[in-house]
C-alpha positions in Angstrom: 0.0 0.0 0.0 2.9 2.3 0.4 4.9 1.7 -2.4 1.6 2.3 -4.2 0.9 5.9 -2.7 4.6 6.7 -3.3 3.7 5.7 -7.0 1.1 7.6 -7.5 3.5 10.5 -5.7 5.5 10.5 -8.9 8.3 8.2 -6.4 10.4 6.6 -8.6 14.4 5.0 -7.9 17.2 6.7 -8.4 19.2 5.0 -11.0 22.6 4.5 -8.5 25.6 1.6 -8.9 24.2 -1.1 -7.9 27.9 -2.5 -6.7 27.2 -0.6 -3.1 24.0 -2.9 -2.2 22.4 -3.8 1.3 20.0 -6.0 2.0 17.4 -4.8 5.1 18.5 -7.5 7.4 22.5 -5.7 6.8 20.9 -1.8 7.1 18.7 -2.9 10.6 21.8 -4.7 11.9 24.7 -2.1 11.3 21.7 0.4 12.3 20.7 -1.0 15.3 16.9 -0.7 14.3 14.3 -2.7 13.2 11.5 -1.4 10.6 8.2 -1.8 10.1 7.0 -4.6 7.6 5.3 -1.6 5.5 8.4 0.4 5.2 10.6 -2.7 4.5 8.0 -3.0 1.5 9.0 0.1 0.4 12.5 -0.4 0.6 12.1 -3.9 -1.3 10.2 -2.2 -3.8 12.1 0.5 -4.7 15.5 -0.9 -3.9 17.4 2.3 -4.9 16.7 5.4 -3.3 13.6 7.4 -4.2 13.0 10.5 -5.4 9.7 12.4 -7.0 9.2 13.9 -10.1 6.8 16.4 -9.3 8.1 17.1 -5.6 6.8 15.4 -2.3 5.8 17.8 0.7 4.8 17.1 4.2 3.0 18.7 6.8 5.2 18.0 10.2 3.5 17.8 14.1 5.6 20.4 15.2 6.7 23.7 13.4 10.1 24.4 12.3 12.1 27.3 11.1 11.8 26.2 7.4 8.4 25.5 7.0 6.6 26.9 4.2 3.7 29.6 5.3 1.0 27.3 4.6 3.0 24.7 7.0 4.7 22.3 4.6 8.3 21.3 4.3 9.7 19.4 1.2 11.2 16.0 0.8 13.8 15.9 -1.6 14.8 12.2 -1.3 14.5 8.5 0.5 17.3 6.6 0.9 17.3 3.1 -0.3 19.3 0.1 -0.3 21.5 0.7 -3.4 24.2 3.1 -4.5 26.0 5.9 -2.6 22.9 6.8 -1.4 22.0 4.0 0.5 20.7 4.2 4.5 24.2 2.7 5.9 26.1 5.6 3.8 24.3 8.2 4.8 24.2 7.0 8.6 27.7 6.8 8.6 27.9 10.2 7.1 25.6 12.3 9.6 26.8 9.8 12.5 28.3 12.5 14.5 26.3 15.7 13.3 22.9 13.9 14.4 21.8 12.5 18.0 22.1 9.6 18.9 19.1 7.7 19.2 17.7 9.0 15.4 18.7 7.2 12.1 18.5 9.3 8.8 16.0 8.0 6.0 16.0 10.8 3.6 16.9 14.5 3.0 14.9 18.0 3.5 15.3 20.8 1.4 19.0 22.3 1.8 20.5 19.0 3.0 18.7 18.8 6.6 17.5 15.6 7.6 14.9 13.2 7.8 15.2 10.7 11.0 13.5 7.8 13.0 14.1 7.5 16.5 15.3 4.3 17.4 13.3 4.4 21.1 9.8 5.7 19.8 9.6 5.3 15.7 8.9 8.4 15.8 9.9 10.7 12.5 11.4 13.7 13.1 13.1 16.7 10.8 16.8 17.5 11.6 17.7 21.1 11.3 21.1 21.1 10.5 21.4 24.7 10.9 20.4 24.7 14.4 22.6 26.2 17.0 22.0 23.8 19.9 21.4 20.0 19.6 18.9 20.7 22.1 16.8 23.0 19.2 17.6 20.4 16.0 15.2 18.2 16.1 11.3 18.9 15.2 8.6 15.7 14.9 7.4 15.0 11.6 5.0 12.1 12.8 4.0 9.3 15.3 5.5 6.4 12.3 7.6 6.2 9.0 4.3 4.2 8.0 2.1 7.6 9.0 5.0 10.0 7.2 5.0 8.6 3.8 1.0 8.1 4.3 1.2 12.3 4.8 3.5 13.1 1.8 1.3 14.6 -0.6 2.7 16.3 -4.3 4.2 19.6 -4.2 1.4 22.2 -4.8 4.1 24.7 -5.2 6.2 22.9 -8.2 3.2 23.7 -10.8 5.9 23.6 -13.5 5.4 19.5 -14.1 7.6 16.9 -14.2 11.2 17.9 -12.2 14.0 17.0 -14.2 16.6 15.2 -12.2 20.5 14.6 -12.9 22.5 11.8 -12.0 23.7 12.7 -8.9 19.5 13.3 -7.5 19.8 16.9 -7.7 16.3 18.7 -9.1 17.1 20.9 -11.6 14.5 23.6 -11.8 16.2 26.8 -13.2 
């Protein structure tokens, strides 16, 4: 059900080398997490990371600095199995920016992140920019099941389909 929600988001997986591949049991291990069967669907079914054509917003629980004025923030990508871009990567990359008990799963507009607490499962946006720890993280929802239920296409990007380049960057200049 997911996967098909993401579909008709405009989700689709970003074309990565597939040489860097993890399977979930290898990404919940070296992450010290387990997901939920409906998000492990998502991850099967995409196997790359994912990223959305026409934009993907959400609307968060709790208000941050970068939400839009109608209260939306944008989700630029999920991180997937495959390719440079895959969950372990990227954990290892924010491992000692982020705190401790969150794991990244995907990337905010100017390169904040998206996290699940290990303890609760709760989603939360990471402001990167904040200036205390204490101030950097904002909840998003109560699940990643009831986050990518909430995504919804960006209202905003009324130009059409977002061109993307090879490295997942949207190009809309």
């Amino acid at each position: 059900m997911l996967v098909e929600s993401l579909i008709d988001l405009g989700a689709r997986a970003l074309k990565e080398d597939s040489r860097n591949k993890c399977s979930i049991s290898q990404v919940e291990s070296d992450l010290n997490i387990t997901f939920t069967d409906a998000y492990k669907s998502v991850l099967k079914g995409f196997d790359s990371s994912i990223v959305f054509d026409y934009g993907a917003v959400y609307k968060p629980a709790q208000k941050s600095p970068v939400d839009t004025y109608d209260g939306f923030q944008s989700l630029e990508i999920l991180y997937g199995l495959q390719g440079d871009s895959n969950l372990v990567n990227k954990n290892k990359m924010y491992k000692e920016q982020i705190p401790d008990d969150c794991v990244v799963i995907g990337e905010s507009i100017g390169g904040s992140q998206i996290c699940i607490s290990r303890r609760s499962g709760k989603i939360y946006f990471w402001f990167h920019e904040a200036e205390f720890e204490d101030n950097s993280l904002f909840e998003i929802a109560e699940s990643v099941d009831d986050f990518i239920k909430g995504l919804v296409r960006d209202d905003m990007n009324n130009s059409g389909k977002r061109e993307i380049d090879e490295s997942g960057s949207f190009l809309d200049f």
